[in-house]
C-alpha distance (Angstrom), angle and dihedral (degrees) to the residues before:
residue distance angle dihedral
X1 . . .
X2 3.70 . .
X3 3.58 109.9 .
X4 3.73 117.1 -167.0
X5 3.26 99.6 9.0
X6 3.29 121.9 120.0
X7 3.97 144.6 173.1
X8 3.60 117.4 -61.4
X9 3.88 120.2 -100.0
X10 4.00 109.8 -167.2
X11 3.85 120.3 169.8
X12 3.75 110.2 -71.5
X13 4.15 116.2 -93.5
X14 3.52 115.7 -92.1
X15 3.90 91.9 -109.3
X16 3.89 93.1 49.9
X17 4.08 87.8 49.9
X18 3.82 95.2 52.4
X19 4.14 92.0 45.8
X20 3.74 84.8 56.8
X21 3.98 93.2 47.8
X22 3.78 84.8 45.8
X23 3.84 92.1 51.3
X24 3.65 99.5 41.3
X25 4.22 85.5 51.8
X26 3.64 93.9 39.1
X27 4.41 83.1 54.6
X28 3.78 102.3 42.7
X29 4.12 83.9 45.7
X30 3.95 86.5 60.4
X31 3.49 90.0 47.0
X32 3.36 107.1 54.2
X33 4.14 84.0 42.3
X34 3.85 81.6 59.3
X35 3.65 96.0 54.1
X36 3.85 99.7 46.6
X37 3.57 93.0 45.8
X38 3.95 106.3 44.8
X39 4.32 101.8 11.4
X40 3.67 121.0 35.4
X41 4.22 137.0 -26.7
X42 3.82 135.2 -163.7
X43 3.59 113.3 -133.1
X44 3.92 129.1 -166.4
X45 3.78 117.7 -143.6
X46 3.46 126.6 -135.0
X47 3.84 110.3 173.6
X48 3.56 125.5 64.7
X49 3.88 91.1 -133.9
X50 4.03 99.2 113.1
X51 3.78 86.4 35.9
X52 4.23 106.6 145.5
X53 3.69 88.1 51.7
X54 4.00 106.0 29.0
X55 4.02 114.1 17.4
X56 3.77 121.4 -142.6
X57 3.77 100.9 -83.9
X58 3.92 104.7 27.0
X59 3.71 119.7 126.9
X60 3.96 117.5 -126.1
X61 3.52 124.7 -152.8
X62 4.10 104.6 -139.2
X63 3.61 118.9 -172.1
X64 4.03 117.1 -157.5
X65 3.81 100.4 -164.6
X66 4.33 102.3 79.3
X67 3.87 89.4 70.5
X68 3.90 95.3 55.2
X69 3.77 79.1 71.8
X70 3.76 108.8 26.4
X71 3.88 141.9 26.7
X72 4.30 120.1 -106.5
X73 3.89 98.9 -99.6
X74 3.57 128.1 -169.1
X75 3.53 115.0 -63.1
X76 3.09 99.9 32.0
X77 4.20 130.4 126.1
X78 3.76 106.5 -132.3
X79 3.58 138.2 173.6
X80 3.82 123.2 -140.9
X81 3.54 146.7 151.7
X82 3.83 121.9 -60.9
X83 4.28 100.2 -117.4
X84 4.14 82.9 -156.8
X85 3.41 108.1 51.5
X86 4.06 120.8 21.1
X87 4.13 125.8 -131.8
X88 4.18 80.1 29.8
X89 4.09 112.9 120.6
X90 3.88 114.2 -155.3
X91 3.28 125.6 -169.7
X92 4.02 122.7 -159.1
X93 4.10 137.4 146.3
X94 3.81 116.9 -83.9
X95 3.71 112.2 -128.7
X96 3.75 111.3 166.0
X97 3.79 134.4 17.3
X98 3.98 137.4 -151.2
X99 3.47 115.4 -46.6
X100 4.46 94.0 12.0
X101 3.72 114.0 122.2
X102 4.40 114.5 -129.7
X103 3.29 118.4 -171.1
X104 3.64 135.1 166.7
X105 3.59 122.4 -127.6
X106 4.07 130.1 162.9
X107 4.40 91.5 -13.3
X108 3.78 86.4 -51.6
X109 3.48 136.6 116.7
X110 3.81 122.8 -126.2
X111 3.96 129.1 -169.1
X112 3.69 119.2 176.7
X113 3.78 95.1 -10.4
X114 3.45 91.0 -56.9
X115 4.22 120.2 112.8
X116 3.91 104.7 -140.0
X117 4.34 123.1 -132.4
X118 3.75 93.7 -130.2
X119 4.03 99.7 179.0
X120 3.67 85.2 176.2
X121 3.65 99.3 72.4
X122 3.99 90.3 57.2
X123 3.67 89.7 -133.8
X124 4.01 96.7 -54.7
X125 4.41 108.3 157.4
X126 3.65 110.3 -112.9
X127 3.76 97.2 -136.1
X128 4.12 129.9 176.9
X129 3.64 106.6 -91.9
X130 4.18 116.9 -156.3
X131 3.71 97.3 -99.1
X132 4.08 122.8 -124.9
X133 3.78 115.4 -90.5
X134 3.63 124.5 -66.0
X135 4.29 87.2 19.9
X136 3.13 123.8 113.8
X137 3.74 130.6 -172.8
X138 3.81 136.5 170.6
X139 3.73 123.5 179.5
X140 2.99 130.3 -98.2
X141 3.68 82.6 54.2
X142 3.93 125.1 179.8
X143 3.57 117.6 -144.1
X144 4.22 114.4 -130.1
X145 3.44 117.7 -120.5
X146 3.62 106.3 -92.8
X147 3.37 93.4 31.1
X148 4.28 133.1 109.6
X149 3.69 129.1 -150.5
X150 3.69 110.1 -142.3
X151 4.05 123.5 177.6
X152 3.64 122.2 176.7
X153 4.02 114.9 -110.0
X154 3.85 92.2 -127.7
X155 4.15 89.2 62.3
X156 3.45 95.3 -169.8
X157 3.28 103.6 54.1
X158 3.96 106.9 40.3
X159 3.68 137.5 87.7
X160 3.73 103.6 -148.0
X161 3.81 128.1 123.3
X162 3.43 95.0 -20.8
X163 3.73 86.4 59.4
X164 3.86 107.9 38.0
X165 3.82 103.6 10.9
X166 3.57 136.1 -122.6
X167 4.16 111.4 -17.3
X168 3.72 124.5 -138.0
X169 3.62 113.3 -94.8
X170 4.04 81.1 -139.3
X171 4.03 84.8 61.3
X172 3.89 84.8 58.9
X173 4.32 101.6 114.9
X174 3.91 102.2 176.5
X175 4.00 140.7 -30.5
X176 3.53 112.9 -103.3
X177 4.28 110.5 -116.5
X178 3.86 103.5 179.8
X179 3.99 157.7 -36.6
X180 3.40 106.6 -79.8
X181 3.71 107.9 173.5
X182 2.66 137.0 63.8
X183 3.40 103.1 35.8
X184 3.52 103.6 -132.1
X185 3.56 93.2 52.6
X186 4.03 86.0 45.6
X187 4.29 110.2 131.5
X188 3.39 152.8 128.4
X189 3.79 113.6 -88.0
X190 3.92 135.1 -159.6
């Protein structure tokens, strides 16, 4: 009897060490698909037209998972899909929801009857803007059901609902969380 012994464990061929690499890269490249498609994204900005609380340039973390459980709702940062030009990710402040009222009276904006304190537009008018082709909206405007009201925080410099009309709530990607880069721009937002 051979007591102790055991079977032989050499180093792995060559061939046998590259399938592993190949299936270890081949699982973390799922992964990280998983995350940016059903958890969170970072998005670079490239318009100035949320500029006050995210400048042209910053990165914002946007996390997808919040509106498996709950609707966007006023106030909120969220990303969606550009109703203009497919593929393209916008990302503006949602201010009314299905079946709210917006209307636009003296450079302020009105939901319900009610004028909102938006400190994040540093005072800019929101004006009427002529809308994209095809649109059309009149004010007082009711949003549909399933339908968001987005507007830029820098008003006068942002096509948003003004522009293209209310978006699809299914057009919603993610809710924007924070500034992440650079760092001196890095905060919370909405």
């Amino acid at each position: 009897m051979d007591h102790g012994r055991h079977a032989r464990t050499g180093a792995p061929s060559v061939p046998r060490r590259v399938v592993g690499a190949l299936w270890w890269a081949a699982f973390v490249l799922v992964l990280a698909w998983l995350q940016v498609t059903f958890v969170h994204q970072a998005f670079a900005v490239p318009s100035g037209s949320m500029e006050g609380t995210i400048m042209t340039g910053d990165r914002v973390y946007a996390e997808k998972v919040s509106y498996l459980f709950r609707d966007p709702e006023p106030g909120d940062i969220v990303t969606f899909q550009d109703p203009e030009i497919p593929g393209r990710v916008l990302i503006k402040r949602c201010i009314a929801v299905g079946g709210q009222t917006v209307d636009l009276v003296d450079g302020r904006v009105v939901v319900d009857g009610v004028a909102l304190d938006e400190p994040y537009t540093r005072g800019l008018p929101s004006e009427p803007l002529k809308t994209a082709l095809g649109v059309e909206v009149s004010y007082p405007y009711t949003v549909p059901a399933g339908h968001l009201w987005v507007m830029g925080d820098n008003r006068t410099n942002s096509d948003d609902s003004r522009y293209f009309g209310a978006v699809a709530r299914s057009s919603v990607t993610a809710r924007g969380v924070a500034v992440i880069w650079p760092l001196e721009d890095a905060a919370l937002i909405g």
